[in-house]
C-alpha positions in Angstrom: 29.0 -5.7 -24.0 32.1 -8.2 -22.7 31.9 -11.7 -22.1 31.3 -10.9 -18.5 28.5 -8.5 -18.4 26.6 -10.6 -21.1 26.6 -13.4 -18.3 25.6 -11.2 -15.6 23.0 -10.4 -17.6 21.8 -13.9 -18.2 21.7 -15.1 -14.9 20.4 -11.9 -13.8 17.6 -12.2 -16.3 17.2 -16.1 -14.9 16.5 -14.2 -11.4 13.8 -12.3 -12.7 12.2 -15.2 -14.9 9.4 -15.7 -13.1 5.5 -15.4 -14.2 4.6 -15.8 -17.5 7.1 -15.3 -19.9 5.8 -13.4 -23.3 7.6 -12.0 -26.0 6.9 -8.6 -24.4 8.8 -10.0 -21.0 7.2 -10.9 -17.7 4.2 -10.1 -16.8 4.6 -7.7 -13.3 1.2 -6.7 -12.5 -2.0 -7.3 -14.0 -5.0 -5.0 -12.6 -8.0 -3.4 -13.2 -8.3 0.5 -13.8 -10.7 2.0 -11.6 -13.0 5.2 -11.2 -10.9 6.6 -9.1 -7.3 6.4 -11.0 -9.1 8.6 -13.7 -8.3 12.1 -14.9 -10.6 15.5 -15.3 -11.7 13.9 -19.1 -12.8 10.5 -17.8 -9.6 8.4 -19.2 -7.2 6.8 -16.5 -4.9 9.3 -15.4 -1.2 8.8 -16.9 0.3 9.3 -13.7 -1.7 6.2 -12.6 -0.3 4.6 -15.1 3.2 5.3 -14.7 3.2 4.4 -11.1 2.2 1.1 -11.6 4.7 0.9 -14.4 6.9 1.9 -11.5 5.9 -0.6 -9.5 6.5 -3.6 -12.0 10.0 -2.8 -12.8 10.6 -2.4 -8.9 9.8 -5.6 -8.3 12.2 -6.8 -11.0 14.7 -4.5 -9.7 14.2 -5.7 -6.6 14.8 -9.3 -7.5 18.0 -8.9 -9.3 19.8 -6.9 -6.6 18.3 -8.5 -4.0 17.6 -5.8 -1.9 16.5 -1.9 -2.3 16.4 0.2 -5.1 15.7 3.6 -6.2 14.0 4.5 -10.0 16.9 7.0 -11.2 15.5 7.7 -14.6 12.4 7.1 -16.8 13.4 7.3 -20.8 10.8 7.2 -23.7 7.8 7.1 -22.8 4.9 7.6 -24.9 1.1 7.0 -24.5 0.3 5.4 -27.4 -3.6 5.6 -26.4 -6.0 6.1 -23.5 -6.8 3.5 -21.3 -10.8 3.0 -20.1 -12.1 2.8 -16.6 -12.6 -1.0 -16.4 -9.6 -1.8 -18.9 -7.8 -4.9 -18.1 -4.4 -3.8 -17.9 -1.4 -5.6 -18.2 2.3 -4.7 -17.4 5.3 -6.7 -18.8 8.7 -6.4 -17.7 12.2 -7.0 -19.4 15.5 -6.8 -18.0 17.6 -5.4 -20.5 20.6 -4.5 -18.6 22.7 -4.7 -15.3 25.7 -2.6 -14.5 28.2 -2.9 -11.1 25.2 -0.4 -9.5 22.3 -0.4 -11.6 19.5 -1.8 -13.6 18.0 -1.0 -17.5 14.3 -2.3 -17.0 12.2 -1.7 -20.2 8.2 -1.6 -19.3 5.3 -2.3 -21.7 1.7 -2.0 -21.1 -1.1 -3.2 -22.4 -4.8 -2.8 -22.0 -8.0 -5.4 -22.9 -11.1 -3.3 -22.7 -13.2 -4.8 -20.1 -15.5 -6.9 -22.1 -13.1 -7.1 -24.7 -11.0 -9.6 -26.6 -8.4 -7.9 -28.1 -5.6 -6.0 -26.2 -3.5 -3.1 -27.2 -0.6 -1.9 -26.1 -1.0 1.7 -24.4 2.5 2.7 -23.2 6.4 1.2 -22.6 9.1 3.2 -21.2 13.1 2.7 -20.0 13.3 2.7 -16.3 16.8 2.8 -14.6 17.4 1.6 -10.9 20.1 1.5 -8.7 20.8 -0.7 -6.0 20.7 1.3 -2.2 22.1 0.3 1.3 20.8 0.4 4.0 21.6 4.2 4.3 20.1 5.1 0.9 23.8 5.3 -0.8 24.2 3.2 -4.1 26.1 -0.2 -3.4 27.1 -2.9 -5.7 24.6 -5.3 -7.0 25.3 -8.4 -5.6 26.6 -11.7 -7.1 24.1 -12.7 -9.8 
């Protein structure tokens, strides 16, 4: 990484600074999961899961380029364990890296069982974004 793109970075992480910062990154969202989010065997479905995953580094996305984005790629992910209906469940956020178009977000999760102390971390994955027009078409990221 040059000079410049380590400074983009830093501001652009500046942008996105908000919430409580943890050595995991920023906490996103922090929800409840529900009856309803789970799958046929009674654990929260993992496509719940990933769309609120989704949803957390789109609002980070969304704050560094200013405008509308599109997730272009998920990397990594792993479900580390299941989460419970009634988990608390906690999604931190990390900007790792920004490009002239797009964004590196990486995602962890963690769940606190619902009358629980202790929380463990359940999933993290890479999510790419790029930065759309008004058209849909990639544009530049604007000045950080």
């Amino acid at each position: 990484m040059n000079t410049e793109q380590a400074d983009n970075l830093a501001r652009a992480q500046e942008r996105v600074s908000h919430g409580r910062q943890q050595e995991d990154g920023v906490i996103v969202i922090r929800t409840i999961a529900m009856p309803a989010d789970t799958n046929p065997a009674g654990d929260i479905f993992g496509g719940w899961l990933m769309s609120q995953m989704d949803l957390a580094a789109g609002n980070m996305a969304g704050r560094v380029s200013n405008g509308r984005g599109a997730t272009v790629a998920v990397e990594g992910m792993q479900f580390l364990r299941p989460v419970k209906v009634g988990d608390e469940v906690t999604i931190y956020a990390t900007l790792i890296k920004v490009g002239r178009t797009s964004m590196r977000i990486h995602v962890d999760v963690w769940a606190r069982p619902r009358f629980g102390q202790a929380a463990e971390k359940v999933t993290n994955a890479e999510f790419v974004f790029v930065a759309l027009d008004e058209s849909g078409a990639p544009r530049q990221i604007s000045e950080i």
